[in-house]
PyMOL Python script that loads the backbone (N, CA, C, O; Angstrom):
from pymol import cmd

cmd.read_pdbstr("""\
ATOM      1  N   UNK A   1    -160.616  70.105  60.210  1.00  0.00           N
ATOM      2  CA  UNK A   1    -159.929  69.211  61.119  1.00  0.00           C
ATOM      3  C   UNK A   1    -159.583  69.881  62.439  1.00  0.00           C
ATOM      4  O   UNK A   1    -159.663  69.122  63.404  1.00  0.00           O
ATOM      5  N   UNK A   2    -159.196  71.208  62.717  1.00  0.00           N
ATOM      6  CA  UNK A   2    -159.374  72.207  63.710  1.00  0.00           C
ATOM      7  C   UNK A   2    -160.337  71.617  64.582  1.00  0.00           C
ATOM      8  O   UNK A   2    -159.987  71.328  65.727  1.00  0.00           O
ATOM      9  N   UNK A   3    -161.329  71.430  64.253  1.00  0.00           N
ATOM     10  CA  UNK A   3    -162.609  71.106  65.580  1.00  0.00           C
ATOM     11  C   UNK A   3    -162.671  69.789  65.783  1.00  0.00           C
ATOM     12  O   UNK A   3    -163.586  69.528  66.564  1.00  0.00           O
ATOM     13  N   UNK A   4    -161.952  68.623  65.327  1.00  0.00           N
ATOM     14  CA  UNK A   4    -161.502  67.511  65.711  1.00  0.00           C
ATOM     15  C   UNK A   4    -160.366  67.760  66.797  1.00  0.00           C
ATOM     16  O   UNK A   4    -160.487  67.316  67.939  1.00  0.00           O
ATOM     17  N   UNK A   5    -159.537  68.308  66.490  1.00  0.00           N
ATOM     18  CA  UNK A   5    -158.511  68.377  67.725  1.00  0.00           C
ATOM     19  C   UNK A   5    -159.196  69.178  68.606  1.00  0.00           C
ATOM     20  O   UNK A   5    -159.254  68.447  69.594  1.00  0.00           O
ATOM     21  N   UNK A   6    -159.743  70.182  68.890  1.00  0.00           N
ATOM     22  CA  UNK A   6    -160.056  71.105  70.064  1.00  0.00           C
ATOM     23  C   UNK A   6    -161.125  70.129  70.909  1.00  0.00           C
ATOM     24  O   UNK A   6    -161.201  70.059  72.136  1.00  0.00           O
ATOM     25  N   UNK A   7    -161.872  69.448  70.005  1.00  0.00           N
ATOM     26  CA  UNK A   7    -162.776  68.377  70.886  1.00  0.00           C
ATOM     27  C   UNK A   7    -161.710  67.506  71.694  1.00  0.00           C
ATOM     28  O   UNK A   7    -161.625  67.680  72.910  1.00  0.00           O
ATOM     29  N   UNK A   8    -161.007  66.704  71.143  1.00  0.00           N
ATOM     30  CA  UNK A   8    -159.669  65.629  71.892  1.00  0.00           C
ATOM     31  C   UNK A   8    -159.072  66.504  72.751  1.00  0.00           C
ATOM     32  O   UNK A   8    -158.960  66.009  73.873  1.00  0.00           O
ATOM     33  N   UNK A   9    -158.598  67.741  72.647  1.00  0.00           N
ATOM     34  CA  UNK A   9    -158.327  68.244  73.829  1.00  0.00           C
ATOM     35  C   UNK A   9    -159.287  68.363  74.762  1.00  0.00           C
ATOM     36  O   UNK A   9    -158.896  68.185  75.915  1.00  0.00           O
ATOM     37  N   UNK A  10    -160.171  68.555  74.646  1.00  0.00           N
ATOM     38  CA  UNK A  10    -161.319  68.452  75.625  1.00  0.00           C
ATOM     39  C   UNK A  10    -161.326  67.522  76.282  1.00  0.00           C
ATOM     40  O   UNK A  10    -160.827  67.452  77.405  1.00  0.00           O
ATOM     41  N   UNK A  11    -162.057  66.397  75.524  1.00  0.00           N
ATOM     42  CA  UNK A  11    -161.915  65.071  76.270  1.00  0.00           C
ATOM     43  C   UNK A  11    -160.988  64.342  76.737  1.00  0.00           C
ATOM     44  O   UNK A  11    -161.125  63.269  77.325  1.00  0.00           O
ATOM     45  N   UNK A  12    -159.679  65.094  76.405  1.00  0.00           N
ATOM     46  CA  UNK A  12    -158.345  64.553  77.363  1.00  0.00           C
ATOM     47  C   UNK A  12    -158.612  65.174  78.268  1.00  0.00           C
ATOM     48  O   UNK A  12    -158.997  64.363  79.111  1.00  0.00           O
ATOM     49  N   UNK A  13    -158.681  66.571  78.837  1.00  0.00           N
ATOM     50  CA  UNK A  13    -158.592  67.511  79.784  1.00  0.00           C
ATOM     51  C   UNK A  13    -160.105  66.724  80.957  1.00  0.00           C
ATOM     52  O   UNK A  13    -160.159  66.388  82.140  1.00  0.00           O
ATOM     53  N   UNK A  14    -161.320  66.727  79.544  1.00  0.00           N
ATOM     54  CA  UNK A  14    -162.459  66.012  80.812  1.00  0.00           C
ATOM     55  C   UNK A  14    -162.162  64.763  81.442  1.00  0.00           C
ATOM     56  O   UNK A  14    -162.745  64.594  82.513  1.00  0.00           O
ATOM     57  N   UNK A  15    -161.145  63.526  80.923  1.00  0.00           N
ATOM     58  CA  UNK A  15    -160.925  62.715  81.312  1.00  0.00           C
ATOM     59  C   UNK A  15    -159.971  62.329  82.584  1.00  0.00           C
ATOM     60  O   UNK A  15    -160.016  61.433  83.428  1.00  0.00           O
ATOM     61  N   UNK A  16    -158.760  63.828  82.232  1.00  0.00           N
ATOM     62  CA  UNK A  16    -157.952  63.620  83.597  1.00  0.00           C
ATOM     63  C   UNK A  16    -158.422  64.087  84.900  1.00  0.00           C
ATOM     64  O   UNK A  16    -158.026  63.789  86.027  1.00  0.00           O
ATOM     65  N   UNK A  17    -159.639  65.129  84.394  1.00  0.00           N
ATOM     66  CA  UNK A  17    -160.863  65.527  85.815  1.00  0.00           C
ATOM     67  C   UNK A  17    -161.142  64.666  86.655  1.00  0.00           C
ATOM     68  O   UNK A  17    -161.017  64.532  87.873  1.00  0.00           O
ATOM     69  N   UNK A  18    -161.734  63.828  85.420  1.00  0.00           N
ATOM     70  CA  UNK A  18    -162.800  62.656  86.407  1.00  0.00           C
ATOM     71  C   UNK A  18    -161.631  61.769  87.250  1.00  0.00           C
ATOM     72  O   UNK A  18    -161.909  61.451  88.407  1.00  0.00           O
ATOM     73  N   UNK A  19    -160.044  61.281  86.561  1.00  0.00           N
ATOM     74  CA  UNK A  19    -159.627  60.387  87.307  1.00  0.00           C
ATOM     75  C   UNK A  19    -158.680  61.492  88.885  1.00  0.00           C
ATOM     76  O   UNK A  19    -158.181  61.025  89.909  1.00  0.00           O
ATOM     77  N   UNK A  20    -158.747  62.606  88.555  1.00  0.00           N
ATOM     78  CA  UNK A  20    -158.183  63.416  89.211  1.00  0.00           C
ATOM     79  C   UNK A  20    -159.488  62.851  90.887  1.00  0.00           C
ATOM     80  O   UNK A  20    -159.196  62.412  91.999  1.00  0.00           O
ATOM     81  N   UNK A  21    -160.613  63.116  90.353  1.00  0.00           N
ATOM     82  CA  UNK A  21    -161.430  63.501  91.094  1.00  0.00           C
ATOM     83  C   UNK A  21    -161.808  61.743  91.818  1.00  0.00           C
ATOM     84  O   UNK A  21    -161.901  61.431  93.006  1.00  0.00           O
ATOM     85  N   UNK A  22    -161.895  61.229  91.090  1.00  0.00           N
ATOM     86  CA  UNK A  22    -161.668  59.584  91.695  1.00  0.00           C
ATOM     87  C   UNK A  22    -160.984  59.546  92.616  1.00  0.00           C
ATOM     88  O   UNK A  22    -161.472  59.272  93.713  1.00  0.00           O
ATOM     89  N   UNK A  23    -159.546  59.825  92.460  1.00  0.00           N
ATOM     90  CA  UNK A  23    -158.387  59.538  92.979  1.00  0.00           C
ATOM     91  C   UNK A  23    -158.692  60.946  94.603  1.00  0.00           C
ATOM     92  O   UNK A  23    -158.223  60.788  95.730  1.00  0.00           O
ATOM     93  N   UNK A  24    -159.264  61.737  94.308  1.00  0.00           N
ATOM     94  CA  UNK A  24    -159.872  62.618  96.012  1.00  0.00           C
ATOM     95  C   UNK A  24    -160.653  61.907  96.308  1.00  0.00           C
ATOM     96  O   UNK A  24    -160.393  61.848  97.510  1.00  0.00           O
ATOM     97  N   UNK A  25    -161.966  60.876  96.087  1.00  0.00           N
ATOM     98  CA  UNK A  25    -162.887  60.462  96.423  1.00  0.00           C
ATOM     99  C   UNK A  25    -162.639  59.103  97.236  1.00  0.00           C
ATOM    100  O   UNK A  25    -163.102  58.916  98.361  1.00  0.00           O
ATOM    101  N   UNK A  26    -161.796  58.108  96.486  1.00  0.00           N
ATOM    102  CA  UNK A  26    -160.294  57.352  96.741  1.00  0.00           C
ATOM    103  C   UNK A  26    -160.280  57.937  98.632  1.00  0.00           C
ATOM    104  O   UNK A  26    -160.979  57.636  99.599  1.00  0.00           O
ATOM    105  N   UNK A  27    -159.353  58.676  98.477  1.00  0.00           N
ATOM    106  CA  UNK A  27    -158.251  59.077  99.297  1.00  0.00           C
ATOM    107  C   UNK A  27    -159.423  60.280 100.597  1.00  0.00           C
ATOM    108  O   UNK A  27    -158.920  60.778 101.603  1.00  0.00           O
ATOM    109  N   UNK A  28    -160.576  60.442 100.301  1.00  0.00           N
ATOM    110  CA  UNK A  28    -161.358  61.061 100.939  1.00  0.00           C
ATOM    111  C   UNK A  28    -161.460  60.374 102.576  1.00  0.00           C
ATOM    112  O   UNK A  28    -161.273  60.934 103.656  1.00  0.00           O
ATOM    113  N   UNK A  29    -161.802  59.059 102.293  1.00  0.00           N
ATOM    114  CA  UNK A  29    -161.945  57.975 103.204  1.00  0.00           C
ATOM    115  C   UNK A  29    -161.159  57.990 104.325  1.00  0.00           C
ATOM    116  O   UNK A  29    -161.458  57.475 105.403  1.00  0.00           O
ATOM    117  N   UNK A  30    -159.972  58.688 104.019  1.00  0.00           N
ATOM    118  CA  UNK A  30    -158.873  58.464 105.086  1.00  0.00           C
ATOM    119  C   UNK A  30    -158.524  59.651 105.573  1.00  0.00           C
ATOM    120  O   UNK A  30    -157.475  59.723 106.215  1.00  0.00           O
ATOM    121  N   UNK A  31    -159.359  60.856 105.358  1.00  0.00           N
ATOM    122  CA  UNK A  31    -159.387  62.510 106.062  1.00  0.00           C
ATOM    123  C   UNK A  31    -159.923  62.233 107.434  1.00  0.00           C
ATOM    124  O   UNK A  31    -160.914  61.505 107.484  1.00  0.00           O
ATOM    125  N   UNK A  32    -159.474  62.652 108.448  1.00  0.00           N
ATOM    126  CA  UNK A  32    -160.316  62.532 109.310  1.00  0.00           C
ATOM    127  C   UNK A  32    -161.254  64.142 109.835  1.00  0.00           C
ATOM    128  O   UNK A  32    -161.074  65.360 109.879  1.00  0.00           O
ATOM    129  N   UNK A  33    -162.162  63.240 110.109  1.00  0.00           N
ATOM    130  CA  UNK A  33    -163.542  64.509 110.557  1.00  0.00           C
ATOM    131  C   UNK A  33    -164.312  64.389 109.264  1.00  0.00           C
ATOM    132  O   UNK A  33    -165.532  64.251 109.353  1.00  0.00           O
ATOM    133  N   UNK A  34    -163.816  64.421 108.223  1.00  0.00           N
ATOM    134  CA  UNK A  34    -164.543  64.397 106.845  1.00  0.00           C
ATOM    135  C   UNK A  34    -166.193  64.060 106.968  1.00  0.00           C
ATOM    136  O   UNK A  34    -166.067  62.843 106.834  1.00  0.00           O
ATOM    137  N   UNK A  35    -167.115  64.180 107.067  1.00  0.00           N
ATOM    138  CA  UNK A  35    -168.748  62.986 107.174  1.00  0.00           C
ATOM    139  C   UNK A  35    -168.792  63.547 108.413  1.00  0.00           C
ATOM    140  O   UNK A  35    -169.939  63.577 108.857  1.00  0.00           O
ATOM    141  N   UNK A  36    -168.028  63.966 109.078  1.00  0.00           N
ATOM    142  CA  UNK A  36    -168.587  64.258 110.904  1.00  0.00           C
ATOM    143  C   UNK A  36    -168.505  65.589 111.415  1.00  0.00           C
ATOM    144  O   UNK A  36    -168.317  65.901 112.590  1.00  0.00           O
ATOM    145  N   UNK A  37    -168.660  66.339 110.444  1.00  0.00           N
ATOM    146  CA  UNK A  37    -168.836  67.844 110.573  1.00  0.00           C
ATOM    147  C   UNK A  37    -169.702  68.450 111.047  1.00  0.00           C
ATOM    148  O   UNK A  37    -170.797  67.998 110.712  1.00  0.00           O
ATOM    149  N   UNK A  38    -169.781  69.833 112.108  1.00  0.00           N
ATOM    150  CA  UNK A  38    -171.145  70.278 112.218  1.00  0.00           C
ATOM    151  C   UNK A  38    -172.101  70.787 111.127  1.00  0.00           C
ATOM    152  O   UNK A  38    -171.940  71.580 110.199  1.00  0.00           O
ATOM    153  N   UNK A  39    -173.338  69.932 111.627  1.00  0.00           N
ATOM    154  CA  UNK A  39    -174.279  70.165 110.442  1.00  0.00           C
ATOM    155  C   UNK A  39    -174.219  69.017 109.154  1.00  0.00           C
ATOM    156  O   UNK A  39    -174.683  69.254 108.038  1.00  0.00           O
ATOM    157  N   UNK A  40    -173.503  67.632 109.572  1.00  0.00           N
ATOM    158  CA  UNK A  40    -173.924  66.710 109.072  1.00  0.00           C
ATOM    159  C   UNK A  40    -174.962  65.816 109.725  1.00  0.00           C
ATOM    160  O   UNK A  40    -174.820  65.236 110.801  1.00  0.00           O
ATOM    161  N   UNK A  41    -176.110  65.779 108.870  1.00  0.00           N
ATOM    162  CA  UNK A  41    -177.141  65.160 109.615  1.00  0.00           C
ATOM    163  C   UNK A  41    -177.727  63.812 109.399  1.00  0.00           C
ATOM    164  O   UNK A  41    -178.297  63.604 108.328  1.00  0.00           O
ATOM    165  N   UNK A  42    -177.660  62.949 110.219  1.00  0.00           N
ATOM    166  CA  UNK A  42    -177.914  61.734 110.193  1.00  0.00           C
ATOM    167  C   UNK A  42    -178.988  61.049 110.946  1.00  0.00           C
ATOM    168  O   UNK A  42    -179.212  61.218 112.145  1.00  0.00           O
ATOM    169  N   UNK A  43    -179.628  60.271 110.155  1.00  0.00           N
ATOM    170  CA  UNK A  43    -181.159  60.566 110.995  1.00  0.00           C
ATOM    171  C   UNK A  43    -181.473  58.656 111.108  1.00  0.00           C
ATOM    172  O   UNK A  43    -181.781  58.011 110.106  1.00  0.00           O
ATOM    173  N   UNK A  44    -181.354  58.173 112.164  1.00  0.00           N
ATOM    174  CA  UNK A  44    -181.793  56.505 111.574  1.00  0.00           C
ATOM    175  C   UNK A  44    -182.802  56.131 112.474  1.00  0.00           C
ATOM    176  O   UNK A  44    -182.685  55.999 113.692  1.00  0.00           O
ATOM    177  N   UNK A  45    -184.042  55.932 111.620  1.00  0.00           N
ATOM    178  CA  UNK A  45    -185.276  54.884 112.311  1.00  0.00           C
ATOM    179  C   UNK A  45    -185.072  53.803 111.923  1.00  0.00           C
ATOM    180  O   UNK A  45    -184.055  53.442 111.331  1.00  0.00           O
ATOM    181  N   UNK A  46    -186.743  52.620 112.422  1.00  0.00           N
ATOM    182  CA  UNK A  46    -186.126  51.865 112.353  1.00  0.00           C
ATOM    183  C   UNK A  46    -186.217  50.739 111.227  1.00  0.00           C
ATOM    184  O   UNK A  46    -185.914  49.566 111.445  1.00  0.00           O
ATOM    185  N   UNK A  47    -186.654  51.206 110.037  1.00  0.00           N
ATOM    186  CA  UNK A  47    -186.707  50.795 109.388  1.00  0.00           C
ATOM    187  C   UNK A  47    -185.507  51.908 107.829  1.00  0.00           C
ATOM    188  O   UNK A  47    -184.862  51.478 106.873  1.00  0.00           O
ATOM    189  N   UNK A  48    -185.703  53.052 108.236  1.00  0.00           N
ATOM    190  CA  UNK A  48    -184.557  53.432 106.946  1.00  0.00           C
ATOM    191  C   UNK A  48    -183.763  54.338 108.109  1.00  0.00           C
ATOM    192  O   UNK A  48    -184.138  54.678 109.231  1.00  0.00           O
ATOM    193  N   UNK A  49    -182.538  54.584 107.401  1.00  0.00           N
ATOM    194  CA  UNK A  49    -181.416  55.415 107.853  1.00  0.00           C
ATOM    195  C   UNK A  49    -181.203  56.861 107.009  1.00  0.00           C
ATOM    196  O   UNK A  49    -180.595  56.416 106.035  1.00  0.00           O
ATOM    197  N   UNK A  50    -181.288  57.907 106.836  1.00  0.00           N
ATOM    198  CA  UNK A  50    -180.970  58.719 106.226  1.00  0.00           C
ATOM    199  C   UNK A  50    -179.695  59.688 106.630  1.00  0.00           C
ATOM    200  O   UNK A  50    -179.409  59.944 107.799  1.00  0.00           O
ATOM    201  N   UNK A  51    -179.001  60.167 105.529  1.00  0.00           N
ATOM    202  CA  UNK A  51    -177.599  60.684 105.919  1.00  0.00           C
ATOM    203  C   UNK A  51    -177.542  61.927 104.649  1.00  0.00           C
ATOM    204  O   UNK A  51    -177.709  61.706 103.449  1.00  0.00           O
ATOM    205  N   UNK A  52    -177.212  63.499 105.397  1.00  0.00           N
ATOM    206  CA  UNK A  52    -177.019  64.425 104.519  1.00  0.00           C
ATOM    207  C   UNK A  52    -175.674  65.268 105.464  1.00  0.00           C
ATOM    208  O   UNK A  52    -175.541  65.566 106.651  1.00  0.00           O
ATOM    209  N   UNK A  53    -174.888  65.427 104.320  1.00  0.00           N
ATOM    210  CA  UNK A  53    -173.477  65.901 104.814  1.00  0.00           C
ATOM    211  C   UNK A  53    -173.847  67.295 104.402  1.00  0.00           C
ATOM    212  O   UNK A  53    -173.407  67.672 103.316  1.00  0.00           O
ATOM    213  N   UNK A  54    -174.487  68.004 105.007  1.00  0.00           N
ATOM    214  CA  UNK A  54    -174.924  69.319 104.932  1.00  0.00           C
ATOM    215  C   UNK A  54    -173.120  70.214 105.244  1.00  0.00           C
ATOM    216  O   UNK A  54    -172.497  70.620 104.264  1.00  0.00           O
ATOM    217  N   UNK A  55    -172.529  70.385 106.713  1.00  0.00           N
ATOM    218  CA  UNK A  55    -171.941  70.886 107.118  1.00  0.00           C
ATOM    219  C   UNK A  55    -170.230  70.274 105.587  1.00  0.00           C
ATOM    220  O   UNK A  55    -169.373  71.114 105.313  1.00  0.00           O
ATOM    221  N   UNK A  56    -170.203  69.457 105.215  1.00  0.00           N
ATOM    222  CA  UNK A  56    -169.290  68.894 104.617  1.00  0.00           C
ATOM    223  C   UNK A  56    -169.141  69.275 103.138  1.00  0.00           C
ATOM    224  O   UNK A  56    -168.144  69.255 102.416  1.00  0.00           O
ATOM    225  N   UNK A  57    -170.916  69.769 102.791  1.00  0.00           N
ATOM    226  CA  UNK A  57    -170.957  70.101 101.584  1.00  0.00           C
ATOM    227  C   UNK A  57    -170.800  71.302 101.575  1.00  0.00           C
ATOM    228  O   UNK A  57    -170.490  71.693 100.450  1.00  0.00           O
ATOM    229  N   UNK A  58    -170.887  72.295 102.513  1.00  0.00           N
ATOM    230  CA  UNK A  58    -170.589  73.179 102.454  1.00  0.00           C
ATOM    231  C   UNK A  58    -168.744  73.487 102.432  1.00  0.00           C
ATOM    232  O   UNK A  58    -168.209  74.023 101.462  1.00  0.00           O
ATOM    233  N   UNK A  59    -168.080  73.104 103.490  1.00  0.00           N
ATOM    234  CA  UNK A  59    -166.764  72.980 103.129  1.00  0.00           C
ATOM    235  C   UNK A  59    -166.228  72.891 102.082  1.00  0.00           C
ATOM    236  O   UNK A  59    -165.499  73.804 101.695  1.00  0.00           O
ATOM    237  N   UNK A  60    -166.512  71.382 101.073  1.00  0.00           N
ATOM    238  CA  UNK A  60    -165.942  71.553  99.542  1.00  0.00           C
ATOM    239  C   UNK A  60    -166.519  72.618  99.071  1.00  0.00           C
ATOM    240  O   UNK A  60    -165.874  73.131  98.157  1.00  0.00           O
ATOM    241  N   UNK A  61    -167.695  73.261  99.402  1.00  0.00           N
ATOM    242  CA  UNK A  61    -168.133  74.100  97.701  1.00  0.00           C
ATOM    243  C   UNK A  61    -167.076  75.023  98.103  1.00  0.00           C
ATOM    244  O   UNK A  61    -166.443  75.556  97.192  1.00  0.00           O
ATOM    245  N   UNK A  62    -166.759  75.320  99.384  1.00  0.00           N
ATOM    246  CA  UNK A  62    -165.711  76.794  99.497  1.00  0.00           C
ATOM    247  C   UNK A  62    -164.598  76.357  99.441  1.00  0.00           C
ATOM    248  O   UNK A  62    -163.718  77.150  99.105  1.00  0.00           O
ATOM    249  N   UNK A  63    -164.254  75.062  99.720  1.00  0.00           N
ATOM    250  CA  UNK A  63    -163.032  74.846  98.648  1.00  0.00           C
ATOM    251  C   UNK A  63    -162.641  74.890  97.428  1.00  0.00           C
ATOM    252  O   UNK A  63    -161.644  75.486  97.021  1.00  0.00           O
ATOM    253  N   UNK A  64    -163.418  74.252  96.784  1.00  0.00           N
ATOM    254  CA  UNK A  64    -163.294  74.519  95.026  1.00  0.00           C
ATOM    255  C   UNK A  64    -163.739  75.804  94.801  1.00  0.00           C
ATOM    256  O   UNK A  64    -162.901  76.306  94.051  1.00  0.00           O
ATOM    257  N   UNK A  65    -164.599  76.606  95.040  1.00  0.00           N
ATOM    258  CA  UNK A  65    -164.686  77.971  95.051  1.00  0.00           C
ATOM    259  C   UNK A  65    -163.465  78.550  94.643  1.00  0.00           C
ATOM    260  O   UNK A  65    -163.127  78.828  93.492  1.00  0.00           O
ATOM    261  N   UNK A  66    -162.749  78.728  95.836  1.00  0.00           N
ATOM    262  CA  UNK A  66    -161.939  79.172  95.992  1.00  0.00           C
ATOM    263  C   UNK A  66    -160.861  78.306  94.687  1.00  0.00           C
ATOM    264  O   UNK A  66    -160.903  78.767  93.546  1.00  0.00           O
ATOM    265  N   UNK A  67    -160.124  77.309  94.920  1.00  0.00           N
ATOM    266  CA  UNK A  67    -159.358  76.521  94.006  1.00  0.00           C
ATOM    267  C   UNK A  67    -160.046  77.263  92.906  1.00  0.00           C
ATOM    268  O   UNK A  67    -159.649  78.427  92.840  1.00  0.00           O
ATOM    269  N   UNK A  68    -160.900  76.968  92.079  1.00  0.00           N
ATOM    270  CA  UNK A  68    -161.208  77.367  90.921  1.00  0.00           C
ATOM    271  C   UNK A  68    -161.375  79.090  90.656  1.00  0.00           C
ATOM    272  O   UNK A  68    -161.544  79.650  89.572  1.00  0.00           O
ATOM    273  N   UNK A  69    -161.282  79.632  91.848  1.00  0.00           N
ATOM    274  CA  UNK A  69    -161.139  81.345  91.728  1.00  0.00           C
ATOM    275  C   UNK A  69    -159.742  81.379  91.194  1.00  0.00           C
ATOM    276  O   UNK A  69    -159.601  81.721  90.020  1.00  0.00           O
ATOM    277  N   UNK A  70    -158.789  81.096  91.839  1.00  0.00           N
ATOM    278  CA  UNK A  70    -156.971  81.047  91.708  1.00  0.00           C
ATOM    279  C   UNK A  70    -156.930  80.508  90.434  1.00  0.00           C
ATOM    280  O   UNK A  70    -156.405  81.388  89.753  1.00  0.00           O
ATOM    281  N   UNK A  71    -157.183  79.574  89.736  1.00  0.00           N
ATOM    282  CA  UNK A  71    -157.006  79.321  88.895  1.00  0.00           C
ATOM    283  C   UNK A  71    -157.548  80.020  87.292  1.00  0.00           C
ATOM    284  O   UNK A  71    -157.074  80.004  86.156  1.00  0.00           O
ATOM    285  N   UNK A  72    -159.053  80.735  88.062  1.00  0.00           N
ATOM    286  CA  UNK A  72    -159.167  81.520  86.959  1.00  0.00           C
ATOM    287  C   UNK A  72    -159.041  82.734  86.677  1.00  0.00           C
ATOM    288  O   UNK A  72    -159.596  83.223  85.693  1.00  0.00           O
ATOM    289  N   UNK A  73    -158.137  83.556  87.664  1.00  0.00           N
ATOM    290  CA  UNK A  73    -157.253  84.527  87.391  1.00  0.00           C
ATOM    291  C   UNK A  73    -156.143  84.579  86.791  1.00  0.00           C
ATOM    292  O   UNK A  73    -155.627  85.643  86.448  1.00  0.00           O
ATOM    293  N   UNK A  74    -155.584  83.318  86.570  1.00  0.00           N
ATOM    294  CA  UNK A  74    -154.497  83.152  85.602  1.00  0.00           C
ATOM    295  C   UNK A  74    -154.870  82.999  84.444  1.00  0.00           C
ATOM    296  O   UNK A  74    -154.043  82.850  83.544  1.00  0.00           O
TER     297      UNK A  74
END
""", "prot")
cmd.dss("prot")
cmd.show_as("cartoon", "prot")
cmd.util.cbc("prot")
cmd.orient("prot")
């Protein structure tokens, strides 16, 4: 029964992630500069539009980087 509970902790812990992470994605919308970073590239002809947040994706990864460094020194 041990590996019944360690799973439920899991999937409590994976579940408050995802709404954790909703709730930034949510609230992303209203950062400003966020999508308009250097090195976000946006390309529109005239038939498709293409959009890569190059400069933006880089920002989060060194955010959570970091966030998740601090946290796993404790």
């Amino acid at each position: 029964m041990g590996d019944l509970s360690q799973l439920g902790k899991a999937l409590l812990i994976l579940g408050v992630a995802v709404a954790v992470i909703g709730l930034v994605l949510m609230a992303a919308g209203s950062i400003p500069g966020i999508g308009k970073l250097p090195g976000d590239n946006f390309i529109r002809r005239e038939k498709i539009s293409f959009y890569f947040p190059l400069g933006t994706s880089i920002l989060l990864s060194v955010l959570l980087s970091l966030i998740l460094y601090l946290f796993g020194r404790k």
